[in-house]
C-alpha positions as a printed Julia matrix, in Angstrom:
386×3 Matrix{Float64}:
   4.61   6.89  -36.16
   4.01  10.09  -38.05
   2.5   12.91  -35.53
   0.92  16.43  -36.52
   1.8   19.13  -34.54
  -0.94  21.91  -34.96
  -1.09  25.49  -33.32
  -3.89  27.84  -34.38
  -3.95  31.2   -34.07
  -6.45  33.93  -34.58
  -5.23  33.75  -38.68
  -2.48  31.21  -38.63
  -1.63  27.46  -38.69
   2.05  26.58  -37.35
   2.66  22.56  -38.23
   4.8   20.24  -38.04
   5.06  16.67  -39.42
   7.09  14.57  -36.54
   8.13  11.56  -37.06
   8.58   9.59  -33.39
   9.76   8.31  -31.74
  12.67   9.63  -33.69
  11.81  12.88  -34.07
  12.44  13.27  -37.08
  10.78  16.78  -38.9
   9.0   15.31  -41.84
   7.25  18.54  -42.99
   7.23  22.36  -41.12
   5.47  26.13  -41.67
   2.98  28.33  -41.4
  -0.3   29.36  -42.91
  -1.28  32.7   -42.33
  -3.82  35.57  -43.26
  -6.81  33.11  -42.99
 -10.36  34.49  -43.08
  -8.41  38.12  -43.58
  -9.42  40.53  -46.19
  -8.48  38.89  -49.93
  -7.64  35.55  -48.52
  -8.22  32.26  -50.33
  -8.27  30.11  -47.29
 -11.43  31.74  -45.24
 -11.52  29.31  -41.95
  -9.22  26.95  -39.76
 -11.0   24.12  -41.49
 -10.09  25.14  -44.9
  -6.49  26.15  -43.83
  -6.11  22.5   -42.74
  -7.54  20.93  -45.84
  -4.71  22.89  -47.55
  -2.03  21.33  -45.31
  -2.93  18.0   -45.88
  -3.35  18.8   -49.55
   0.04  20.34  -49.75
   1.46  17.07  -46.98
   0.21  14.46  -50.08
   1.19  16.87  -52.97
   3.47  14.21  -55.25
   6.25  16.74  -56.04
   6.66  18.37  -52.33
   4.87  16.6   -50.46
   6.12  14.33  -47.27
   3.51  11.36  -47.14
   2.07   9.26  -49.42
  -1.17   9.67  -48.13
  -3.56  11.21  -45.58
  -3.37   7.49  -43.67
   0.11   7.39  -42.72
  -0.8   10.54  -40.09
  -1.57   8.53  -37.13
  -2.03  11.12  -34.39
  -2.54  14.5   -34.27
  -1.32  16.65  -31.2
  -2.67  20.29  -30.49
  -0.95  23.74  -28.12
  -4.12  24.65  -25.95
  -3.26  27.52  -24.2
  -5.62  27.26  -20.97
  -6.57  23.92  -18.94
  -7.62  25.51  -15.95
  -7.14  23.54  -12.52
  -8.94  20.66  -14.04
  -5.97  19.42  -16.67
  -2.81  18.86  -15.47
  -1.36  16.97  -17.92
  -1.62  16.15  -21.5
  -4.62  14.46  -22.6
  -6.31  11.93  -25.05
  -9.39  14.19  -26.8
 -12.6   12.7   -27.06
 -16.29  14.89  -26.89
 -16.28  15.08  -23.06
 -13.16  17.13  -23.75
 -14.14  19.21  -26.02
 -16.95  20.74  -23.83
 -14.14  21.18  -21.15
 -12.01  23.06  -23.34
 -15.04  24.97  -24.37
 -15.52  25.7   -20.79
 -11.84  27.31  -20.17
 -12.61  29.81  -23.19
 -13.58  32.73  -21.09
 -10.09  31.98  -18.98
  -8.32  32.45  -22.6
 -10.94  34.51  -24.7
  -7.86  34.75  -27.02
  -6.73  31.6   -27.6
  -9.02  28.55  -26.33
 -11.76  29.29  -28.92
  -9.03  28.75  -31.97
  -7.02  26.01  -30.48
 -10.81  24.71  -30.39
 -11.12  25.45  -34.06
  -8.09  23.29  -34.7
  -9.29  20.49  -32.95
 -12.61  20.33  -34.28
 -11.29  20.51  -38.04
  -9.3   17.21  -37.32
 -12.43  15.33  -36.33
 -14.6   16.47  -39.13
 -12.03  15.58  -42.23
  -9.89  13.1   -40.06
 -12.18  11.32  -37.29
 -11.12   8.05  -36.81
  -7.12   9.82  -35.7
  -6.59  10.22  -32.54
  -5.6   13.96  -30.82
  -4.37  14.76  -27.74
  -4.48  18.01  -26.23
  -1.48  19.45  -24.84
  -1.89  22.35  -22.07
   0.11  25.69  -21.76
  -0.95  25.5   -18.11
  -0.45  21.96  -17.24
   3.35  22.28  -16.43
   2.58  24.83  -14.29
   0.05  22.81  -11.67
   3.1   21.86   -9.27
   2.96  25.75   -7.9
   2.05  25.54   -4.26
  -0.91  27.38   -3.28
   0.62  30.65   -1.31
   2.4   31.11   -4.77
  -0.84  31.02   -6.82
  -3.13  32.26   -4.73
  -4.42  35.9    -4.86
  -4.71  38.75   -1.93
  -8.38  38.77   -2.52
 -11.25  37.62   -1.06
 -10.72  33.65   -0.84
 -14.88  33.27   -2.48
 -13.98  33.98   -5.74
 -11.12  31.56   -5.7
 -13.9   28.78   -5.07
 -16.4   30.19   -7.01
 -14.56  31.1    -9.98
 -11.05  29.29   -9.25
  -9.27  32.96   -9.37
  -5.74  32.44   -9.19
  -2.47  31.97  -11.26
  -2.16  29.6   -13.77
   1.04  30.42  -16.29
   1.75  30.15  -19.51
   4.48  28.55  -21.78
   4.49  25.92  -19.94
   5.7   23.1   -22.86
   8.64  25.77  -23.77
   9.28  26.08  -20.12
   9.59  22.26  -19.33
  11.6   21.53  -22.86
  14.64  23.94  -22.46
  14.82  23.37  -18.48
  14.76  19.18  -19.32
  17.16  19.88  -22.63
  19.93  22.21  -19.95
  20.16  19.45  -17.76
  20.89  16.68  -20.45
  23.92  19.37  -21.72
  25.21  19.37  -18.93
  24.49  15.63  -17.62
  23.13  16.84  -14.42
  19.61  14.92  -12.59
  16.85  17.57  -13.47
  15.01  16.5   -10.63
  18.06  17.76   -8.34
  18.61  21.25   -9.28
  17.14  24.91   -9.26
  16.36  26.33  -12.73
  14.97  30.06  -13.94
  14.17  29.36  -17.85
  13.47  32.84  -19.37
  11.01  32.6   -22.59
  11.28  36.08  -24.03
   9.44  36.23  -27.37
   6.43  38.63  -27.9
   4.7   37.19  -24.85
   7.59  36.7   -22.08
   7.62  35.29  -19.06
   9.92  33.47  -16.5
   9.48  30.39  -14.6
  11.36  28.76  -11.34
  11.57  25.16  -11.77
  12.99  23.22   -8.4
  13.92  19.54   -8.38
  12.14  19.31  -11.61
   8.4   21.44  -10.63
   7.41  24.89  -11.55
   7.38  26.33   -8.3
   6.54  29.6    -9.47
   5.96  31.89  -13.23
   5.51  35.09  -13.79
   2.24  34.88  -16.12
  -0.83  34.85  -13.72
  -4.92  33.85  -14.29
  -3.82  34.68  -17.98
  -0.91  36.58  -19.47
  -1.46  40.21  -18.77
   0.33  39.43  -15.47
   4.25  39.84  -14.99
   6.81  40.86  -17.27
   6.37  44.19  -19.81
   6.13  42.25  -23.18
   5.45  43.16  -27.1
   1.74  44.44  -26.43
   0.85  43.15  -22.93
   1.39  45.15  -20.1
   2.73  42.96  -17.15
   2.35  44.19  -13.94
   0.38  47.25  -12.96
  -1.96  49.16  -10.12
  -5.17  47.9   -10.39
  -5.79  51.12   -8.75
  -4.27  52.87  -11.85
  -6.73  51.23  -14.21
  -9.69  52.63  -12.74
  -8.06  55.56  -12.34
  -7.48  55.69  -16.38
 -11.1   54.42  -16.77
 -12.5   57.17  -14.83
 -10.61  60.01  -16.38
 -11.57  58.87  -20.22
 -14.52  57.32  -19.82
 -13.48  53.68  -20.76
 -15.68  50.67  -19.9
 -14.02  46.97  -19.88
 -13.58  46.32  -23.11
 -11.34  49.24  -23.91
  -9.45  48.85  -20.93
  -8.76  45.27  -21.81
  -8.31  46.32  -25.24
  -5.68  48.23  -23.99
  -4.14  45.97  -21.69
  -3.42  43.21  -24.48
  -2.9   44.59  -27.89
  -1.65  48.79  -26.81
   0.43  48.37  -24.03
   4.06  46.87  -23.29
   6.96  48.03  -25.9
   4.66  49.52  -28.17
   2.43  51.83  -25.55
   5.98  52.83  -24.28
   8.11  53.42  -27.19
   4.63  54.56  -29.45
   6.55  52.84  -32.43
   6.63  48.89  -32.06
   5.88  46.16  -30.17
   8.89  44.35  -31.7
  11.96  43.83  -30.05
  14.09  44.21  -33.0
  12.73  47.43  -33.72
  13.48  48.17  -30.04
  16.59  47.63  -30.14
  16.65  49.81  -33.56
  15.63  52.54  -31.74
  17.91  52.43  -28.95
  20.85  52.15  -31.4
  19.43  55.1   -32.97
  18.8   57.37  -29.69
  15.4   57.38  -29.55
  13.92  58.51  -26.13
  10.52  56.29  -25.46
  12.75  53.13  -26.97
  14.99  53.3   -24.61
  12.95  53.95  -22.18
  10.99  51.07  -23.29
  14.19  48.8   -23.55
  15.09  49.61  -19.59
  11.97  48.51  -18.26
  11.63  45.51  -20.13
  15.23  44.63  -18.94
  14.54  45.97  -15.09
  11.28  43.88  -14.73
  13.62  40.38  -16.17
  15.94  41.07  -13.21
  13.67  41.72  -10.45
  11.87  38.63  -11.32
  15.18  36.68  -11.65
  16.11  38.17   -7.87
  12.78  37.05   -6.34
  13.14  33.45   -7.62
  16.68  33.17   -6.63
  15.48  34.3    -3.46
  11.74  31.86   -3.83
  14.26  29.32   -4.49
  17.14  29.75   -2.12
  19.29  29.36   -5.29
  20.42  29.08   -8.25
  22.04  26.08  -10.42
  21.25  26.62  -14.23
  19.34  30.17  -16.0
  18.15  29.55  -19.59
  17.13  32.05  -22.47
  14.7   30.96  -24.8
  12.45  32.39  -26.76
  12.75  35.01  -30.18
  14.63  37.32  -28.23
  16.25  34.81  -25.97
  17.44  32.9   -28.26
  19.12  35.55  -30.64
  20.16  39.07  -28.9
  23.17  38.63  -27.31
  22.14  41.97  -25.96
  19.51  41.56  -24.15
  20.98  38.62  -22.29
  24.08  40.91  -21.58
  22.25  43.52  -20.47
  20.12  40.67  -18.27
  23.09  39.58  -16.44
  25.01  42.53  -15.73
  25.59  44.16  -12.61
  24.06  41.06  -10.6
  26.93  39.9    -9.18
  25.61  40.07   -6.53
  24.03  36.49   -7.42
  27.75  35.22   -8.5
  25.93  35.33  -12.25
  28.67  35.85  -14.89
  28.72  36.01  -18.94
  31.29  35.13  -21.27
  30.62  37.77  -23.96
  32.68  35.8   -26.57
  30.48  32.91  -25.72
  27.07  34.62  -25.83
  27.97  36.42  -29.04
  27.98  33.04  -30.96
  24.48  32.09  -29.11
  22.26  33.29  -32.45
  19.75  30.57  -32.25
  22.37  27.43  -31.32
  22.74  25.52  -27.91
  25.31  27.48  -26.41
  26.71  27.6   -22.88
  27.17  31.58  -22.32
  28.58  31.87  -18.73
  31.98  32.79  -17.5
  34.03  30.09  -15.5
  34.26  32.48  -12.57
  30.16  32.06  -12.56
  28.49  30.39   -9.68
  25.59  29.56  -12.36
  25.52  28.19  -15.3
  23.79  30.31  -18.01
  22.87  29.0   -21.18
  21.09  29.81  -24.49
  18.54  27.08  -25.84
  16.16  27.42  -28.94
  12.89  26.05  -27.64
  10.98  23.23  -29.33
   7.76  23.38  -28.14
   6.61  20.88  -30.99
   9.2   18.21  -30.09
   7.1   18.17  -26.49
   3.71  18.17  -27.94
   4.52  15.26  -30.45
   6.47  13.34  -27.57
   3.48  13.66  -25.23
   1.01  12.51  -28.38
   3.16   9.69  -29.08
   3.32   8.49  -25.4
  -0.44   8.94  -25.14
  -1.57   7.61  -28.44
   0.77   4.49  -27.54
  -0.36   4.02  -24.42
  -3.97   4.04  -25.12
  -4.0    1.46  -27.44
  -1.28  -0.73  -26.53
């Protein structure tokens, strides 16, 4: 059964053509600069009529026809606490997804956009709607829950949600088949580090705890986003040049992270440029991006009481054998060890980076967030009209 994996951005389509159950990758890439200055494609809908134009096309194409797509699966970044787990899509959804923009005001309204094209040029296929948060709903309430006033928990469901959550689940699910161990028997940390990074504890097979909160400003310093800060430091900022909400959330997402530190980049690789080159606010930038990854790895060994398997994913996860070095070192402490032959070959492959003398096993795993998304379609789809 051929599945379409869509993930809309703000001015992008990521897609892949799955075939399942095999899982085999029909057709894969990327539209970008849509409705931008000088584009041809103006909207989401018109980006996906160019997919499926380009899917049929008789010289590169991958199908025959716009028929043999059966299902079509979409990321949704937020579900709130009412969606925790995938789901079929039908109108009622729709409006519920609608309802979780202001909890995402970045990402909800174009995974919406997505969605919506399907069911104007395709609406007899069925979509399913695969949540960011959803993995994430096994966190026990004095992990999610905020120090403030319980009332605006139950008015306004306050609290944290996380994020990455089908990355998360695939790379912790993939370790354990590596290694032939029962997922639902150990305690994993999976690390996504990418432009938005964050860290999850997964015990006996549940998130137990992430570091992405009520949306993903909270936690880790990442490419633009901030992580953790003083709210007492905000207003503080706000008060001294006269910023109102917007700015300071402005700030907060897009001017903060490596590029407020370093003032040059919010990309890693440029980063790591910098550091090679000497340069003052990059490395400054560097250290507290690699600081904040081991504190959080300390708490959950400690949240935990343990440690069995630690997994980098992600851009940068999956291909600096730098960071991860830098990650690991001095915590001995924690009986965490690295093979630096090993983790040098770990450029995007499956690779088990850890020394023998290592109480943990640490590995390197490209993620494949699609694979999850077009398994969960397939299992829906199937069972709703078996």
């Amino acid at each position: 059964m051929n599945v379409l994996i869509l993930n809309c951005g703000s001015s992008s389509i990521k897609y892949q053509l799955i075939d399942m159950p095999s899982d085999i990758v029909l057709s894969k890439g990327l539209i970008d600069k849509i409705g931008l200055k000088g584009a041809k494609i103006k909207n989401h809908e018109d980006g996906i009529k160019f997919l499926f134009n380009k899917l049929v096309d008789k010289k590169y194409g991958s199908i025959k026809n716009l028929k043999e797509i059966k299902a079509v699966g979409h990321r949704v970044v937020h579900g709130g606490e009412k969606f925790k787990s995938s789901i079929l899509i039908d109108d009622k959804l729709i409006n519920e997804i609608e309802k979780c923009i202001e909890l995402a005001p970045l990402h909800n309204h174009l995974n919406l956009k997505g969605i919506l094209a399907i069911k104007k040029i395709l609406p007899k296929v069925k979509q399913v709607a695969v949540f960011d948060t959803a993995f994430h709903h096994t966190i026990p309430d004095f992990a999610y829950t905020y120090g403030l006033p319980f009332k605006y928990y139950k008015k306004y469901k306050v609290r944290k949600y996380g994020f990455h959550g089908t990355s998360h689940r695939y790379v912790a699910e993939r370790a354990c088949e590596i290694l032939n161990l029962n997922y639902k028997k150990q305690k994993i940390i999976t690390c996504h580090l990418g432009n938005g990074v964050s860290l999850t504890a997964i015990k006996n097979g549940e998130s137990v705890d992430t570091s992405m909160g009520m949306t993903p400003l909270e936690g880790l310093v990442m490419g633009t986003r901030s992580g953790d800060v003083d709210p007492g430091a905000l207003f503080y900022i706000m008060k001294k040049e006269k910023l109102n909400l917007n700015d300071i959330n402005e700030i907060l997402n897009k001017k903060s992270g490596l590029l407020g530190v370093s003032e040059k980049s919010s990309d890693m690789r440029d980063i790591l440029d910098g550091v090679k080159k000497k340069d003052k606010k990059a490395i400054l930038a560097y250290n507290i991006y690699i600081y904040r990854l081991k504190k959080y790895i300390g708490a959950y060994i400690a949240g935990m009481n343990g440690l069995d398997i630690l997994v980098f994913t992600g851009g940068s996860g999956e291909n600096s054998p730098k960071i991860r070095k830098d990650i690991i070192e001095n915590m001995d402490f924690f009986g965490l060890k690295i093979n630096e032959k090993e983790n040098l070959k770990a450029i995007g492959k499956e690779v088990m980076i850890c020394d023998k003398s290592s109480k943990s096993y640490i590995m390197s795993i490209p993620t494949n967030e699609e694979f999850m998304i077009a398994k969960d379609t397939y299992e829906i789809v199937i069972l709703k009209t078996s």
